[in-house]
N, C-alpha and C positions, 0 to 999 in steps of 0.2 A: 403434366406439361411436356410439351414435346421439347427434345434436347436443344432443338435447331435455335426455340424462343428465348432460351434461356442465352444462349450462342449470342444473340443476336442482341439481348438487356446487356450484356457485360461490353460487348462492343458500341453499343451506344454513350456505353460511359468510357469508352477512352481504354479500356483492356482490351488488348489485341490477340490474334488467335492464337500465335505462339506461346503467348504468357496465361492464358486462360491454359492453355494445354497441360503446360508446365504445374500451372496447380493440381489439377486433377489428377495428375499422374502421381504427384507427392501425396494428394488427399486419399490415393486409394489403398499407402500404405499403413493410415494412420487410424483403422477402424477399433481395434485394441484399445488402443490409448484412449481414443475419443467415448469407449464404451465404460471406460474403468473410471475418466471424469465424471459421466455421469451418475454412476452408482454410488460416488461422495458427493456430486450435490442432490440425490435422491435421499440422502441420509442425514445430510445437513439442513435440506426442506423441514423433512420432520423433527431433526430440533429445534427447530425455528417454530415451526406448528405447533410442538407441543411446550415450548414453552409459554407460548400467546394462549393457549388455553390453560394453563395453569396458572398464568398471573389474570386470568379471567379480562382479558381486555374486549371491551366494551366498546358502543357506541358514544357514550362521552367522552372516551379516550379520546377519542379526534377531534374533539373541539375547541382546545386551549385557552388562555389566559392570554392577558393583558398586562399593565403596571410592573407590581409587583410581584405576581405569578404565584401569592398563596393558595395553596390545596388545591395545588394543579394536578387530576388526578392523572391524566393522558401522559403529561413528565415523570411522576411519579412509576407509574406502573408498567411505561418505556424500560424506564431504569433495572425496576424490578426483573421485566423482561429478559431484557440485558447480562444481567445476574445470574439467568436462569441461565442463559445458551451459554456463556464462559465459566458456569459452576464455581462462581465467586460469592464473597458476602455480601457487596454493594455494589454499584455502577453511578458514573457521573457521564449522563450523555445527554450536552445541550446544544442549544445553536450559537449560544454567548462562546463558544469554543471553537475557534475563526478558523482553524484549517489545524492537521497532522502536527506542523511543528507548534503551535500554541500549545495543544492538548502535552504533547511530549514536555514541554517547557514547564509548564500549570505540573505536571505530575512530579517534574524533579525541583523545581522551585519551592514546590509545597512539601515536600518531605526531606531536605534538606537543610541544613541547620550554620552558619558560620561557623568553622572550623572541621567540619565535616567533609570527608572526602569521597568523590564519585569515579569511579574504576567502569573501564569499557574493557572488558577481556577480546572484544570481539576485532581490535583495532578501533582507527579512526571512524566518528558516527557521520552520518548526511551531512552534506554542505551545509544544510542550515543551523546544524545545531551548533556548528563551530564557533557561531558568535551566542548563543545561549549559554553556552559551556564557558568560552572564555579562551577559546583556544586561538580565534581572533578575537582584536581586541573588541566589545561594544560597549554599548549603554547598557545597563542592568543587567548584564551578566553573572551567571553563579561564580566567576572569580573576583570580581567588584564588591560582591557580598562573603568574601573569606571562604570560597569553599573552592576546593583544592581538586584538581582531576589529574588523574591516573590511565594508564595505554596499555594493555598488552596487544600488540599484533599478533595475528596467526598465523601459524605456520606459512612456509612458502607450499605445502600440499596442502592447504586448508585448511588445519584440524587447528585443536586449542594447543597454546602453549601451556599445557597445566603448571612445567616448574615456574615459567614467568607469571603466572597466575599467582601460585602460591607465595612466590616473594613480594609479588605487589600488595597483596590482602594484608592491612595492618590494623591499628588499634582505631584510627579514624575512619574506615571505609564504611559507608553508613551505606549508599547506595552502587549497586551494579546494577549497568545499562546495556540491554543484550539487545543492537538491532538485528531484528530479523533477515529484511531483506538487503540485497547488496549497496544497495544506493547507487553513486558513481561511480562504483568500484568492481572487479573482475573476482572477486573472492565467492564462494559457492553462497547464497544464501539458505539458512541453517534450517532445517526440520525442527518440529516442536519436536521428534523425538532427540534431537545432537541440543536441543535450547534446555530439553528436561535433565540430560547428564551435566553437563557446564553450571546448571541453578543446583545440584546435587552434590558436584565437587563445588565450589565454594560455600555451600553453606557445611561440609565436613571442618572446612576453614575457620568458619564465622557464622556461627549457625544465626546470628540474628540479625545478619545485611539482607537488606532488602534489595527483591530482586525484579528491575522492571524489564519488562520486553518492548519494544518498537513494533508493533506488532502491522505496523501498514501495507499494505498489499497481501500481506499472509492470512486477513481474514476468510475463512471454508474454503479454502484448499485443500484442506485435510481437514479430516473428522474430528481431529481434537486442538484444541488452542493452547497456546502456552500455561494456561490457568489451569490447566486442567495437568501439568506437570511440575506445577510446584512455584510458578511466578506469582508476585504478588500484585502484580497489573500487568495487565496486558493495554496498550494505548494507540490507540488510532483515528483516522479522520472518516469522517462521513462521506467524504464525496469519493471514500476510494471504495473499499469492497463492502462493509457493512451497509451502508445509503442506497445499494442496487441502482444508482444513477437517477435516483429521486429525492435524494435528500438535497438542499441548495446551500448548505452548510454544516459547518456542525462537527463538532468530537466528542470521543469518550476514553473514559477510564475505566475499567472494570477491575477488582481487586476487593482487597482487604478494605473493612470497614473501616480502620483506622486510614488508610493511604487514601482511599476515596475520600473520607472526612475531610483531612488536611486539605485534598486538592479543591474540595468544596467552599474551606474556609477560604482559598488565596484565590478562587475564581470568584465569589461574592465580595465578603467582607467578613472578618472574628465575628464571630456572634449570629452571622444570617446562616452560610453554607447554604446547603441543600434546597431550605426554606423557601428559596426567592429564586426568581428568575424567567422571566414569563415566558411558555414557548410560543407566544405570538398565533401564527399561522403556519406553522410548518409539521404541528405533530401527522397529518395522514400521511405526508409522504417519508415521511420518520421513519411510521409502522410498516406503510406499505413495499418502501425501498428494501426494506429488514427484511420481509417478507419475501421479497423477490431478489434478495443480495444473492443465496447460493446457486442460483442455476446463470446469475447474469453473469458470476466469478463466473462459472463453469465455460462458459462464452470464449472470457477472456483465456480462458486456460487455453480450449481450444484452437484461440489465437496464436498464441505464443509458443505453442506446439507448432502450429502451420509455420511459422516466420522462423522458426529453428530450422526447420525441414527443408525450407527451402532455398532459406540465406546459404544453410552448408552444401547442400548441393551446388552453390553457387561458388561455389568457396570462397566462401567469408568466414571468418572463427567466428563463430555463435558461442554466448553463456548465458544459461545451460544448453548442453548439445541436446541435439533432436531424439537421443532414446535416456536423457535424464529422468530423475523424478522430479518433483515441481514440488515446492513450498513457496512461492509467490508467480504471481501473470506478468512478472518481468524477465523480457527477452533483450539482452544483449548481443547484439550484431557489432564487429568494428569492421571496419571500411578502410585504417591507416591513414586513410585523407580527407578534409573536411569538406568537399564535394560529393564524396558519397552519405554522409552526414545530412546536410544538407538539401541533397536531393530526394532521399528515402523521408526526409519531413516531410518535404514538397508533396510524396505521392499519398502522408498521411492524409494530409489537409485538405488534397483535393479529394477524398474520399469523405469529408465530413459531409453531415445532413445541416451543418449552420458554418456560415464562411469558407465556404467549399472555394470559394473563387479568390479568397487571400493567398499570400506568399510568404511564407514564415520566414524571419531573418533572425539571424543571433544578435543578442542585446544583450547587455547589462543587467542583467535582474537583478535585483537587491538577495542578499543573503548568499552569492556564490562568487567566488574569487575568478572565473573565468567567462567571457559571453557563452550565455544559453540559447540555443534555440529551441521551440516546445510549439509544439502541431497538436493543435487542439479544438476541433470545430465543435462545441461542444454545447448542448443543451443548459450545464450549468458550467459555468467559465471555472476553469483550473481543475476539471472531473478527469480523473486520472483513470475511473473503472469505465471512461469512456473511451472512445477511440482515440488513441493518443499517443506520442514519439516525444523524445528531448534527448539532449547531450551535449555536455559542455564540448566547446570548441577549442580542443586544445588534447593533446597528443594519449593512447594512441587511436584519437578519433572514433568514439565510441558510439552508436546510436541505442538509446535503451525505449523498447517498443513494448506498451500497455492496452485491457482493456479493450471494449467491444461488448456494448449491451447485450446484443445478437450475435450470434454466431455468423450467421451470414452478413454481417457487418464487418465482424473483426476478418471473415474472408477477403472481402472485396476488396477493403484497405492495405491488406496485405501484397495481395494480386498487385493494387494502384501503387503502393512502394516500387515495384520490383520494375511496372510500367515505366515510373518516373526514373528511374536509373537506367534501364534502356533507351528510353528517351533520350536521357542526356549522353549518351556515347558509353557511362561508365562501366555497363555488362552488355553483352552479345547476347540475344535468343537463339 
C-alpha cells in the first residue's frame, strides 16, 4: 500500500498530520520491544494449543447445555483446559461468574471461614473489593461475616515490607491476597517472578496460608502465571485477557482442588458445586476467545508501550515508563488536571468501532468512592482487553489506558487520545 493512502485513512478519521507524524517517529523506536512481545505470545499460543489438544477438545465441546447443565462436557473440559495452561489441579470457569470482582469475592468468600483473617501484604486491594472486604461498610461483606482483614503497604520504592509482613502473619491468617496489577494506584504492578518470592516468604511464616493472586490484566504477559510459582489460585475475569475479547462474560479460578471445590460449592449450592451450571450458549467463544487471548494480550501490550512512549515524550509522568518491563496492558498517564483526564477518554471513545459518536462523562459508578469516567466502545460492554481508558476523578488525576484487539487498533486510539488533547488546547504539535 502506498504510504500516501494510509496518510490519507488516518486523516479521514480526524488524525492530523503532525500527530500521525509524531507516532511514527516514536513507532520506529519500539521494534525491540514489539519483537520481544511477540515471542511471549508465540509461546503462550502454544500453551494454549497444546493444552486444547491434551484435554482432547472436541466438536461437542461447543455445544453446551441448558437447565441444569449436567455432563456438560464443553464446561467440563473448558475447565480441564484451564488447568492445563495454569499448571493447577482444578479450574472453576463459568458465565454464572458476572465479572473480575464476583470471581475474586466467590474465591475469598468461599475459603474463608468466621474468625479467620485476610492479609493483603501488597497494600490497599481495587476500589471494588473495598466493600467485599469490608473495608467500606456493605451488605454481605467478609467483615459482617466475622472475618478480620489485615494491610501491609509497600515500601515507598515499591518492594515488600517483609518486617511488616512478618508481624502481621499471626495464628488466624488463613488467606493472603496478592493483587497483581496496580488498580488506582501508582505502585509498580508485580512480576509472577517478585508474586513467586512474597508467596515463598510467607509461607516460611505460615506454611499453610493460602495464597490467592488477583491475577486480572496479568493473564500471558509472561510466560508463566502465578500458579506456576507457588499460588493456590490464580483469579480473573473473562472479558479481560483470558476471553481474547469473545467471551461476553464470565470468570475463573484456577487452583487447588480443594480451593476450586469451596468456590464451587458457594457459586452453586453444598452438595451441587461443579455438577450444575449450564453453559448456555457461550462455550465456542469461551474456547475460541482462549484460543486467540495471547496474541490479542500481545495487541494490548503493544499499546500500552506506544501510549508510554509517547505520553513521556510529551511530558506527562507515565506508569510504567516507556523502557519498563510489563506484567499487565495497564498504562498510567497523569495529566494533574481533570481535563486532560477527560479529554484523553474523549479521544478513546472516539476511536471505538461501537459508540464512536458518545461523550464519556464522570459518574457515580457503584463500588468506587470517587466519579469514574471509563471510554469503552466496545463490542462486549465493560471489555477491558478492549479498547478502553478510566480514572477516577479526583487528584492526582490519573488516566489508566487498556487493551486493543488489534494492534492497529490500540494504534489508532492512541494517536485519537493525543488528537483529542490537542484539540482541546491542552498539548501543542
Amino acid at each position: 500500500m502506498h504510504d500516501q493512502q494510509l496518510k490519507s485513512q488516518y486523516s479521514s478519521l480526524g488524525i492530523s498530520a503532525p500527530v500521525l507524524q509524531f507516532g511514527e517517529d516514536i513507532l520506529a523506536t519500539l521494534t525491540d520491544r514489539f519483537s520481544a512481545i511477540d515471542q511471549v505470545a508465540e509461546y503462550n499460543q502454544l500453551k494454549v494449543l497444546k493444552s486444547m489438544q491434551e484435554c482432547q477438545v472436541r466438536e461437542a465441546c461447543l455445544t453446551g447445555t441448558t437447565g441444569y447443565g449436567y455432563n456438560d462436557i464443553g464446561r467440563e473440559t473448558l475447565e480441564a483446559v484451564y488447568a492445563g495452561i495454569f499448571h493447577t489441579q482444578d479450574a472453576l470457569v463459568r458465565p454464572q461468574i458476572t465479572c473480575g470482582t464476583h470471581a475474586l469475592a466467590l474465591a475469598l468468600m468461599s475459603n474463608l471461614r468466621p474468625g479467620d483473617e485476610l492479609l493483603s501484604p501488597v497494600g490497599r486491594p481495587y476500589d471494588t473489593l473495598e466493600e467485599v472486604i469490608g473495608i467500606r461498610p456493605s451488605k454481605g461483606s467478609l467483615a459482617e461475616y466475622g472475618i478480620t482483614y489485615a494491610q501491609v503497604d509497600l515500601l515507598p520504592n515499591g518492594s515488600f515490607d517483609y518486617d511488616g509482613i512478618r508481624n502481621a502473619v499471626n495464628p488466624r491468617t488463613k488467606l493472603v491476597t496478592i493483587q497483581r496489577s496496580k488498580g488506582y494506584a501508582t505502585r509498580p504492578t508485580l512480576s509472577v517472578k517478585r508474586i513467586g518470592e512474597l508467596i515463598s516468604f510467607v509461607r516460611k511464616i505460615k506454611p499453610d496460608v493460602i495464597c490467592m493472586v488477583d491475577n486480572c490484566y496479568g493473564e500471558f504477559v509472561e510466560t508463566v502465571e502465578p500458579t506456576d510459582v507457588g499460588a493456590d489460585m490464580a483469579v480473573g475475569s473473562l472479558i479481560k485477557n483470558p476471553g481474547g475479547g469473545l467471551a461476553p462474560i464470565g470468570g475463573y479460578i484456577a487452583g487447588t482442588k480443594e480451593c476450586v471445590e469451596n468456590a464451587a460449592y458457594r457459586l452453586t449450592s453444598p452438595g451441587l458445586g461443579k455438577e450444575v451450571g449450564a453453559s448456555l450458549g457461550v462455550l465456542p467463544n469461551f474456547y475460541q476467545g482462549l484460543f486467540l487471548a495471547p496474541t490479542v494480550t500481545a495487541s494490548a501490550l503493544k499499546g500500552a508501550i506506544f501510549a508510554a512512549s509517547l505520553y513521556e515524550r510529551l511530558g506527562f509522568s507515565v506508569f510504567p515508563d516507556s523502557k519498563a518491563s510489563r506484567h499487565d496492558i495497564i498504562q498510567a498517564v497523569t495529566f494533574g488536571k481533570p481535563e486532560g483526564v477527560i479529554a484523553f477518554c474523549k479521544g478513546i471513545q472516539a476511536a471505538a468501532p461501537v459508540d464512536s459518536f458518545v461523550t464519556p462523562e464522570p459518574w457515580d459508578m457503584p463500588g468506587y468512592d470517587a466519579p469514574v469516567i471509563m471510554a469503552a466502545g466496545a463490542f462486549v460492554s465493560g471489555s477491558s482487553i478492549e479498547l478502553s481508558a478510566d480514572g477516577p476523578i479526583r487528584q492526582p488525576y490519573t488516566v489508566y489506558f487498556q487493551g486493543g484487539l488489534t494492534w492497529p487498533h490500540a494504534k489508532f486510539g492512541i494517536l485519537k487520545s493525543v488528537q483529542s488533547l490537542a484539540d482541546e488546547g491542552i498539548i501543542k504539535m
